[in-house]
N, C-alpha and C positions, 0 to 999 in steps of 0.2 A: 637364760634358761628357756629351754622347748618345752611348751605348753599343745599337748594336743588334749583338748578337754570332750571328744566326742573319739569313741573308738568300738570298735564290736566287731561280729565277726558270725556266721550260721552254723548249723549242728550239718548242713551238705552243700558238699559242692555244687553237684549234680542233683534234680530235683525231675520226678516224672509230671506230667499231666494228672490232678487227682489227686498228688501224695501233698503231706505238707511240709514245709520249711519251716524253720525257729530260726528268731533273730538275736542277737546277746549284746546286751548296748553297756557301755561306759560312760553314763554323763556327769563328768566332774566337775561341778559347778551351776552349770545352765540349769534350770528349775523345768525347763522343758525342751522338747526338739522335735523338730516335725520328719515325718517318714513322708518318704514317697517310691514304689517301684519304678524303676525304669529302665527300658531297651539302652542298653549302652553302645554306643556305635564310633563313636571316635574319642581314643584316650588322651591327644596330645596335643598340646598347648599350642605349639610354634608356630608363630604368626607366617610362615613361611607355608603350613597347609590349611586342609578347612577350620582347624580348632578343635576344642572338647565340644561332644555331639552328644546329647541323649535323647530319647523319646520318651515321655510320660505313659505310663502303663494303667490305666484302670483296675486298680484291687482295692480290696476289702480292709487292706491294712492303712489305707493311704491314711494320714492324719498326725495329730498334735500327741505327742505321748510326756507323762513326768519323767526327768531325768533320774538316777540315780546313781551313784560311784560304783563298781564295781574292783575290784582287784587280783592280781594274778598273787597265789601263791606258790612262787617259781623256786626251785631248789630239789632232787630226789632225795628219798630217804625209804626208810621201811616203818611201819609198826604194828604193834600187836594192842588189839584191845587191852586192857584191865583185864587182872587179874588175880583170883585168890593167891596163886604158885608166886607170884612178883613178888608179894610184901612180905619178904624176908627178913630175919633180922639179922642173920649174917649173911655175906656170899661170898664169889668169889667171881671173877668177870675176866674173861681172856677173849682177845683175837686178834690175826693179825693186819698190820693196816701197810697201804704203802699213800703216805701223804702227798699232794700235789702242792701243798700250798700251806704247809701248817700255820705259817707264820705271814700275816696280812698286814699293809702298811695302816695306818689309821683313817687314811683318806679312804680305803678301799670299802665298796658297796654294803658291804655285807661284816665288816670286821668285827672281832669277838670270838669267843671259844667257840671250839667245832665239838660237836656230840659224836662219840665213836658207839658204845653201847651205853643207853641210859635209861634208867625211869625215875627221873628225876624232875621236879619244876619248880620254879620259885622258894628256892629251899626246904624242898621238901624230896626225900628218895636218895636214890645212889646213882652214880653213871662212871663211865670212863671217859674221859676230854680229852681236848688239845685243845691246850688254853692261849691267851691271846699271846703267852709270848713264844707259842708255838713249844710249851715241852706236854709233856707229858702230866694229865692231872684226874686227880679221884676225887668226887665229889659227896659228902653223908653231908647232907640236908646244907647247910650251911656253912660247912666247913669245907677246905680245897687242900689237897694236901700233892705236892707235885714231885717230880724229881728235879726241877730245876735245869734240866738238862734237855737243847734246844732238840727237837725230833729232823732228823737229816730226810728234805722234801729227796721223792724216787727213787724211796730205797725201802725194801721191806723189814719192818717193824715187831718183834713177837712183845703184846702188853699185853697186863696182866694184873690184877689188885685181888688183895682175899681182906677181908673182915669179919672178925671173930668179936661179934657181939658182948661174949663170955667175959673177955679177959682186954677187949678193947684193942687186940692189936689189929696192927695193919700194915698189909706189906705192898709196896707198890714195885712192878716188875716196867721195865723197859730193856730189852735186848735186841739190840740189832741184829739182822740176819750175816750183815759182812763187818767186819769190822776191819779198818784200814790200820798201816804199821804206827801212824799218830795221831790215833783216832785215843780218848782218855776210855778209863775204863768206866762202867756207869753201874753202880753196887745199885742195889735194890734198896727202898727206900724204906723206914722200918720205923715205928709210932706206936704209940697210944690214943684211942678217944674213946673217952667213957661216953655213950651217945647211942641211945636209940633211936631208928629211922623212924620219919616220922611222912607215914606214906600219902601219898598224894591219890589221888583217883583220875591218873591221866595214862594214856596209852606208853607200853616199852615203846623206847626208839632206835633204829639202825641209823646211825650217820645223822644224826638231829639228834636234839632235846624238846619235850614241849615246853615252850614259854608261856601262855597261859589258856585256861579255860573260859571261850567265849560265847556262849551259844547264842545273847541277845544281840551279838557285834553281826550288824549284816555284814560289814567286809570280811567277817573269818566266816561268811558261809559259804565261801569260794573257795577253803580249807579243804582237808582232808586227811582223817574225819570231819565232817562239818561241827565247825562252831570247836574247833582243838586249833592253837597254833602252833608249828614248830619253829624254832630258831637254828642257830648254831648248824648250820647246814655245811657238812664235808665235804670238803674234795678229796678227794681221793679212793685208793682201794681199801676193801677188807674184804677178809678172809676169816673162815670159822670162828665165828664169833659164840660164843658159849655162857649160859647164866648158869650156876650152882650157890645152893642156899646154904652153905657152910663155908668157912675158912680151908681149901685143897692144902695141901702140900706143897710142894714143889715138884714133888714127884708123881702126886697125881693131877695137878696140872700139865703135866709134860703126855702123860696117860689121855688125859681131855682132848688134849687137840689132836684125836684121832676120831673125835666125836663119840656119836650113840647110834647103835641099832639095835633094834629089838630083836630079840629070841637067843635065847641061852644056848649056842652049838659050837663047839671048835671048826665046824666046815663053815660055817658063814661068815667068822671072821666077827663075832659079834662083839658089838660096844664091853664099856665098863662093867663088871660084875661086883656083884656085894657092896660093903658100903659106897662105893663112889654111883652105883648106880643111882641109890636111893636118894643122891643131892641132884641129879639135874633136874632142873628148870626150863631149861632151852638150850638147844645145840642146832645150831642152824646150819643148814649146808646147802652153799650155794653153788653148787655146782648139779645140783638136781634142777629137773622144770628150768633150765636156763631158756628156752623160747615162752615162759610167760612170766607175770607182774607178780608171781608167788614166791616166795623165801620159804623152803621146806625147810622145815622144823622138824628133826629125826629122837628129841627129848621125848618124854612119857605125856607131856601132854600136848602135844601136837601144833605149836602156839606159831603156825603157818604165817610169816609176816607181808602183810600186801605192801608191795611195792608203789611208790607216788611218783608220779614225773618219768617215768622210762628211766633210770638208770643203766648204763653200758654192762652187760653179761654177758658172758663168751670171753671174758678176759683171762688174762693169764693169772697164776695164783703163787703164793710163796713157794710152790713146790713144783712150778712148772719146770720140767729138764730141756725144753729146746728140739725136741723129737719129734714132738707132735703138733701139728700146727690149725686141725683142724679141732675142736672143741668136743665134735660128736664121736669122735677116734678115743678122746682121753679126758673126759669131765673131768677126772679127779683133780686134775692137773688147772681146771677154771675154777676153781673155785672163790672169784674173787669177784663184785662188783665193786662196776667204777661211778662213782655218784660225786656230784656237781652242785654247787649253790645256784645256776643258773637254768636247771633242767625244766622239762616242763612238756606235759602231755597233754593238758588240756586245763582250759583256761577255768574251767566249773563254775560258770556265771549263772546267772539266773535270766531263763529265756523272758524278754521285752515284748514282744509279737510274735506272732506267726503266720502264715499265706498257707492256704491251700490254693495251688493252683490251678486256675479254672480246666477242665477234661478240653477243653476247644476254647480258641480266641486267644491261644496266646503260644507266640509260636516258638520254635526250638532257638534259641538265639543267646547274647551275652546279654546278664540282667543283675544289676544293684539294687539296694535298698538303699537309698541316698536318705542322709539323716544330714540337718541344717538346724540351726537355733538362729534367733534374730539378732544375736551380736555375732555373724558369719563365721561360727565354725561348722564344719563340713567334713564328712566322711562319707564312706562307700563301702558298703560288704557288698561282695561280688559274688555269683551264683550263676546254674545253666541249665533252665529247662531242655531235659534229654528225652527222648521220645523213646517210649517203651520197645525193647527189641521185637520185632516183628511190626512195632507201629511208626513204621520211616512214615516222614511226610514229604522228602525229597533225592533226587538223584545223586546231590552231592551232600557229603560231611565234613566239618571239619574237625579234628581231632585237636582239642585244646590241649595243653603238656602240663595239666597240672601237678605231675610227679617232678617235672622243672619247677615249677611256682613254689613250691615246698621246697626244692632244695634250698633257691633261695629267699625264701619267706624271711624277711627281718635280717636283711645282712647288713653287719658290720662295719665289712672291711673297708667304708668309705674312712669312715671314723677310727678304727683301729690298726690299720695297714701301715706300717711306717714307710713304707715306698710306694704307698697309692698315686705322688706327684708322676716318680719315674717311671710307674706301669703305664699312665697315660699319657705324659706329657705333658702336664697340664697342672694348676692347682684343681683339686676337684671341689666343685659345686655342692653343698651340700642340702637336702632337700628339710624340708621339717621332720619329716619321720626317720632321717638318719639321727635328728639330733634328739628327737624324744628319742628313738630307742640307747643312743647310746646312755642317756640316764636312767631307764627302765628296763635292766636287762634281764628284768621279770617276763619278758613280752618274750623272752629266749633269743637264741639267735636262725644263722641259718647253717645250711651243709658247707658254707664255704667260711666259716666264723669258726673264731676257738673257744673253749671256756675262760671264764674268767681267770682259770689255773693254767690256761695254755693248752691243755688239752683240746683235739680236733671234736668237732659236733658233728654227733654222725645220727643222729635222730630231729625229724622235724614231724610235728602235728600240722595239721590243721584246725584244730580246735582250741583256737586263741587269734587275737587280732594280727593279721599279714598286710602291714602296712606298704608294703612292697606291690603287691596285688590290690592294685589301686590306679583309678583314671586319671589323670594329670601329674604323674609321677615319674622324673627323670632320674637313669641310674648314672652314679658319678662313672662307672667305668665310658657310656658312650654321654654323658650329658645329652642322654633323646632317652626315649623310654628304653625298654629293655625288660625283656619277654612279657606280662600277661597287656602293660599299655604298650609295647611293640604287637604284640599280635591284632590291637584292634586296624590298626594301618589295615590289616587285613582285610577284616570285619567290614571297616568304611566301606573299602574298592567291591566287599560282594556286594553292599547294599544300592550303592553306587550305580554299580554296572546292572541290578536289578535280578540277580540269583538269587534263586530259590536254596535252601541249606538249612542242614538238621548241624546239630553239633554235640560232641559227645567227649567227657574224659577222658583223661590216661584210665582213673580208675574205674568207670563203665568198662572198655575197651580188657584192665585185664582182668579183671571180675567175669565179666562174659563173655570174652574170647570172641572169635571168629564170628558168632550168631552176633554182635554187637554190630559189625559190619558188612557182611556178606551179600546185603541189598543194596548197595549203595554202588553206584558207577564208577565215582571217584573219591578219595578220601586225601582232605586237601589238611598239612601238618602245619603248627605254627611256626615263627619264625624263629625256636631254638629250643627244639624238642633232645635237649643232652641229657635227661634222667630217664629212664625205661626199668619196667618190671620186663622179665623174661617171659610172662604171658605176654605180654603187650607184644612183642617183636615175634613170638611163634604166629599170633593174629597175624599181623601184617604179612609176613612170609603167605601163610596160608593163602591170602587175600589176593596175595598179586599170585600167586602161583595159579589159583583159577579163572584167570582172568580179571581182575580187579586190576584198581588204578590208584598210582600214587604222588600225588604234587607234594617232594618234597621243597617245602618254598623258604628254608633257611638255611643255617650251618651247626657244625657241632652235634648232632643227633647222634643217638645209638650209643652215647659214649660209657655211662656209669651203670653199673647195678642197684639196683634198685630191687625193694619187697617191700611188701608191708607187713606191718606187726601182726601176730594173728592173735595177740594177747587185746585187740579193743574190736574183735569182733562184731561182740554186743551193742558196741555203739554205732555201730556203722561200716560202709565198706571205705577204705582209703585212708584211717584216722591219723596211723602216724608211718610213715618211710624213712627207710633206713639206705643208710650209704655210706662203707667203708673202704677210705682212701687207702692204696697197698702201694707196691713198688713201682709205678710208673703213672703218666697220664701228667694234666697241669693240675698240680695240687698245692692246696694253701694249707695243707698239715698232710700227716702221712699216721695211718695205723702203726704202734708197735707189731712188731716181730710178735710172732700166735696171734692177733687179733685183728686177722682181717675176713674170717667171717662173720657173717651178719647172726646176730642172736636170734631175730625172729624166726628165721629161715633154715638156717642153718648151711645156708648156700655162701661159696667164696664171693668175694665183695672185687671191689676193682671195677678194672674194666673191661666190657665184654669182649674186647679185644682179646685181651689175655685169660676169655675164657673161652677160645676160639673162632667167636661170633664176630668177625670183623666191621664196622662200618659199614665198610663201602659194600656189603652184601645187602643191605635193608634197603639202598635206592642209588646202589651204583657210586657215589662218591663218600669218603672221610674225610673228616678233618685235615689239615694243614697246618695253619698258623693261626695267629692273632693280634690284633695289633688295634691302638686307641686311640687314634690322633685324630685320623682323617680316614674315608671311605674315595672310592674312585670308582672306577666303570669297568662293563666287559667289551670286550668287543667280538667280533663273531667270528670263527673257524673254517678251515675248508671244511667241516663233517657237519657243518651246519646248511650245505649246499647236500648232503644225499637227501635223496627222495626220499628215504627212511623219515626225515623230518624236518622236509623243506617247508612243510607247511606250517610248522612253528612260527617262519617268519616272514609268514605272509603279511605286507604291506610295511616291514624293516627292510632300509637297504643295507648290502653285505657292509659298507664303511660308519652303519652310521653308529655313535657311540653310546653303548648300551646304560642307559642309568647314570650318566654323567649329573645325576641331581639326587636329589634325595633328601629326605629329614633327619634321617641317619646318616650323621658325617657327612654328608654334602654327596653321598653317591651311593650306588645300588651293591659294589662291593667293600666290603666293609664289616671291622670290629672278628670276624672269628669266620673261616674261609676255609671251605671242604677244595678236596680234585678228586679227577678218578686215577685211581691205580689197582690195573689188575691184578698186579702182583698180591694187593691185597684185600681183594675180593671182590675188585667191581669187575662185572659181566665181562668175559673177552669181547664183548660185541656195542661193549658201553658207546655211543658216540660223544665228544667233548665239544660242545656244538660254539661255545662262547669263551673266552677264558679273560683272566683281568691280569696275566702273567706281566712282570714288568713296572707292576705301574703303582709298587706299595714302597712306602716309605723305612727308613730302620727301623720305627716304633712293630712292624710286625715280625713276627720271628717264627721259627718251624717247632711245633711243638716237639718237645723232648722225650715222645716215643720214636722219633721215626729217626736218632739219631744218636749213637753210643760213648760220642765223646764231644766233649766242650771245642768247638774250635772259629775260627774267624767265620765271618762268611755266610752265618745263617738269617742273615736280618733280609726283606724285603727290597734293598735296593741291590742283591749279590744270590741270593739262591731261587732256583727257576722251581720248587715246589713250594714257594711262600706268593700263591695265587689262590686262587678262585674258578673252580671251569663249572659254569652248566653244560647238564648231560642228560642226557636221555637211551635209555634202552628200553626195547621188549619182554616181556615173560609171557609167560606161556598162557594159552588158548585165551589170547587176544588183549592179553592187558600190557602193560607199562609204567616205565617210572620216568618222573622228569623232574631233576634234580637242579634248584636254583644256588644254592652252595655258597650263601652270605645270610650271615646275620641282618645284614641292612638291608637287604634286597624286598624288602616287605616295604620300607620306608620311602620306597620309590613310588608304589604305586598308586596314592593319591596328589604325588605332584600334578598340580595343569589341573585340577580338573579330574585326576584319573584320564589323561590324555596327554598321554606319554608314551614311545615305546616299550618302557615295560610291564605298561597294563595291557598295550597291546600284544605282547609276547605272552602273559599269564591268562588274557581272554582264547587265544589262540588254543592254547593247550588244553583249558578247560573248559572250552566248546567241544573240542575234540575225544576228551577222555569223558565228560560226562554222557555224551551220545551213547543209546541202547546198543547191544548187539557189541562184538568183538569187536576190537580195533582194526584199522584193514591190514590186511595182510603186507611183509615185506615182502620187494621183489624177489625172484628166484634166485639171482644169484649174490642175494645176503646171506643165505644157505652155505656155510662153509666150515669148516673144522677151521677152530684158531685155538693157537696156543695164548698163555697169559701174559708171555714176552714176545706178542709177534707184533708190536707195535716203536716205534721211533718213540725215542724216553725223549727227546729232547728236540721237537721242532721249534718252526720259528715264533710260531706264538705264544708256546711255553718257555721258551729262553728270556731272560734278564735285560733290562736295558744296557747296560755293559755291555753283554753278549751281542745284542744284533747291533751297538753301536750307535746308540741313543745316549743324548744326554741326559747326567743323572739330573735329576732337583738342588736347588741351589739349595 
């Protein structure tokens, strides 16, 4: 068993001068634990560079604090306060569900009946279930009454129960929507119980039960409601769910699942009239407010159910026809949320400390809150004094990707991938927080993780512990860190080389646009900036288009859609991002067919690719391949001799080999590898100054947009676009991009000292780009009309070792 007993996490990322920060601690065990702020400057262990680096910071927070447990309570559902309208004494309960998981093994996290509509607890109330041996079950206080009949997981469901107090009967409904040629038939289940409910004073449930009432328990006041707990958490969908306080019909059950709307008129198309109006209680329709955490409730008394944990909206519904694919075209047609025992929007702890940070003396940079007890356990919530727009304090920036960090915040797949050996080659290493989270999948997962039901995650917070964003943490895919402790590599070599740098989020950057950047010289990216909001990429566009500068210094950037929810406003900017895998890209699940836009936004998900925004338009080169074994080097180009950008390599000779070291993989190219192709959007005038063509192993391959059928030949020892080229081009009134186009190419530059070729290539470029005043001009006759195919697809430095006649690797 993984024991991490120190865990927390802040209310921001990003943090100004003057504002303050909250910290949220987990001490499970330790009776106390010491804080300290500190400049975090190198994340990575390997004895092969300088090591983990920090600087102790002077604050007000510094000190011994008591410990005390905190807990996530992970799972979505909806509820409704208490209510007079709830405690019925007879009803009638219908919706419909499409189960992901009805039926759970015993070992599994969470196992026990699922709550579909209930207010029910501790034997006390009524609900509808799916019980543990996955059929169909009605609950009056202590009695269970089922059909006995298993519920078929992805497939839609219409259930149903009435209870006629009076005369004690009860009828219980389950009908499938398809029924197959030797599918048995399933009669409606039909009883007596003399029994009055015996009501509880606990909130209705959507997709839960509450299990009990705990106000004094401090770990349910991480609840919600506080001090209420829910159990029995759903997977799966539902669909108009409905409460009436008599025994229906069958015929006016059938009448019901058209819902209620108020006002009496044949043109409105309005709900039930006369007696059936006068029984509802709740008729919830979810396909209203799908971009926020509200369940409209279109009954008489308005019993609005707040959504817990982000559960998926914009899904498809029992009544979707396949026409319509966008959610904002045909609500009616969504009316279905999909909810998860494993969900989770925010972790509802109770803040430990807090920092105001000093107005001066503490400069724009990467900063933790290191928390230690004296039997060495050890953690780190990470954080980034951002200098208020308009109050830069230097020429350069560096744009942290924490819309990346979040995707993958808590991933899995080290521990849940059944082919994670043959993605990498390798067995993979696994770190402590792979193996706490794989027991605590309270902690959620990430954008590249499934639910526990198999279903893809396409919602990630930050407001719960991101044990992934964390200093001394290696990811099993490169066994070396891997993005926020890859990007300190960065961090080192500025502090190193002695630049001055402000630094700033994804979501500063798409919160306030263009004014976020627009002082800055140069704005230097991390080593795998692959999540972006669509502000974020119009900024940057904008940026270089007036002259602004862009050191692209990784791979993989630009690639997925990204928003943020606009339902946690209030709490903050950035709280939770969304990301809906569709028809192409490298994907570890894929959205159904209707549900590939995004709920918050209401904007198509995917990738920007396929929303015409190509790559290789934000800095000249896209993706290629990827590969996990081993990294290798670049080596330099004839277009790296034009004066356009001889001066990149000043004091590099043309032979010598670029980044043949490294801490990632053993060299500068490496793990996930951009080119430029103009065909698809990089500059006709891109120059390809360095390329690593040739020199990759089978483990990398050509990602599976850039090619329409399975065939031999795509692995890096046989196709000439499973490479790496740095590139450099111009934009207009005097700025530039200079594109390193490796994931590992960051990893290089504190080999030696930071006295290496490729610190000397990345000093070069940002001495050059951070200088005031325009870039110098190209000669005159760079000046020329080009087409987007007026170039050689296949010279000798992008051809194959095969090809020019090189031997392969043993």
């Amino acid at each position: 068993m993984s024991y991490m007993r120190l865990t927390g996490y802040a209310d921001k990322f990003g943090v100004h001068p003057g504002d303050t920060i909250k910290f949220y601690v987990n001490c499970n065990g330790p009776a106390e634990y010491k804080v300290e702020i500190v400049q975090i400057i190198n994340g990575d262990t390997n004895p092969r560079g300088p090591g983990y680096i920090d600087k102790p910071i002077e604050a007000s927070v510094n000190g011994t604090y008591k410990g005390r447990a905190q807990i996530i309570h992970g799972g979505s559902y909806g509820y409704v306060p208490d209510a007079k309208a709830f405690h019925v004494e007879s009803f009638t309960l219908q919706c419909w569900i499409w189960p992901t998981a009805p039926k759970t093994h015993p070992r599994y996290w969470k196992h026990g009946a699922q709550g579909l509509v209930t207010k029910w607890s501790e034997d006390c109330g009524y609900g509808l279930f799916i019980n543990e041996d996955g059929c169909l079950e009605l609950r009056i206080n202590e009695h269970r009454i089922t059909t006995g009949v298993p519920v078929r997981d992805h497939a839609w469901h219409f259930c149903a129960a009435t209870f006629d107090a009076a005369t004690g009967d009860i009828v219980l409904y389950h009908e499938p929507q398809v029924v197959y040629a030797l599918d048995p038939e399933i009669a409606p289940v039909e009883t007596n119980l003399k029994v009055a409910i015996a009501h509880a004073p606990v909130p209705a449930a959507l997709a839960a039960y509450v299990e009990k009432l705990a106000p004094e328990d401090p770990l349910a006041r991480s609840s919600k409601p506080a001090g209420v707990v829910f159990a029995g958490k759903y997977n799966g969908k539902i669909d108009s769910p409905r409460i009436c306080n008599r025994a229906l019909s069958r015929a006016e059950i059938e009448m019901m699942k058209a819902g209620a709307q108020p006002g009496l008129t044949e043109r409105r198309n309005s709900g039930p009239t006369g007696k059936l109006s006068e029984c509802i209680v709740a008729a919830w329709n979810f396909s209203s407010g799908i971009d926020t955490l509200v369940c409209k409730d279109e009954g008489p008394y308005r019993f609005d159910a707040i959504l817990v944990n982000c559960p998926n909206r914009g899904m498809t519904g029992y009544n979707w026809s396949g026409q319509n694919f966008d959610w904002k075209h045909a609500p009616q047609e969504y009316g279905a949320i999909s909810f998860h025992d494993d969900d989770v929007d925010d972790a509802r702890w109770f803040s430990d400390f807090e920092w105001t940070v000093p107005e001066t003396g503490v400069k724009s940079r990467f900063y933790g809150a290191k928390l230690t007890t004296a039997d060495g356990d050890e953690d780190f919530i990470p954080f980034w004094v951002v200098p208020r727009v308009g109050q830069e304090t230097a020429k350069i920036a560096v744009m942290v990707p924490t819309i990346s960090y979040m995707a993958y915040a808590n991933e899995h797949v080290a521990c849940n991938a059944g082919g994670a050996e043959l993605f990498v080659y390798r067995v993979p290493i696994m770190q402590e927080q792979n193996m706490f989270l794989s027991e605590h999948r309270e902690y959620g997962g990430s954008i590249y993780d499934t639910h526990t039901d198999g279903t893809g995650i396409s919602i990630s917070s930050r407001l719960r512990p991101i044990l992934s964003i964390r200093p001394k943490y290696d990811h099993f895919l490169a066994q070396a860190p891997w993005q926020y402790p890859a990007d300190l590599h960065l961090i080192y070599w500025l502090e190193t080389m002695g630049y001055d740098y402000d630094v700033f989020t994804d979501e500063d950057i798409t919160y306030d646009g263009l004014a976020r950047i627009e002082n800055y010289n140069v704005i230097i990216t991390g080593s795998h900036p692959e999540h972006n909001s669509g502000a974020q990429l119009d900024a940057l566009h904008n940026y270089t288009q007036r002259g602004g500068r862009l050191m692209y210094m990784g791979a993989d950037a630009w690639y997925w859609v990204h928003s943020y929810h606009p339902g946690y406003a209030e709490k903050g900017r950035g709280i939770v991002t969304e990301m809906r895998r569709c028809e192409s890209g490298i994907r570890t699940w894929r959205a159904d067919p209707g549900e590939y836009y995004h709920q918050g936004t209401g904007e198509l998900g995917g990738m920007w690719r396929f929303r015409g925004r190509y790559l290789h338009s934000v800095a000249g080169v896209g993706m290629s391949s990827e590969g996990f074994d081993v990294s290798s080097y670049f080596s330099r180009t004839p277009d790296s001799l034009d004066e356009r950008v001889a001066w990149a390599f000043e004091g590099i000779g043309y032979d010598e080999k670029l980044g043949n070291f490294g801490l990632v993989g053993g060299g500068a190219a490496g793990l996930e590898l951009d080119i430029v192709d103009t065909m698809l959007g990089s500059p006709p005038h891109t120059l390809a100054v360095a390329t690593s063509a040739g020199r990759h192993t089978e483990a990398y391959l050509l990602v599976m947009e850039d090619f329409g059928f399975n065939q031999q030949g795509l692995d890096g020892t046989t196709h000439p676009r499973v490479r790496g080229d740095i590139a450099f081009h111009e934009t207009p009134n005097g700025g530039g991009c200079f594109a390193f186009s490796s994931i590992a190419f960051c990893g290089s530059l504190p080999w030696n000292n930071c006295d290496n070729n490729i610190s000397r290539l990345v000093k070069n470029v940002l001495d050059r780009f951070s200088m005031d005043g325009p870039l110098p001009a190209p000669p005159a006759s760079a000046i020329k009309h080009r087409g987007r195919a007026d170039y050689d697809p296949s010279p000798i430095e992008h051809q194959s070792r095969k090809a020019r006649g090189e031997p392969l690797p043993a």
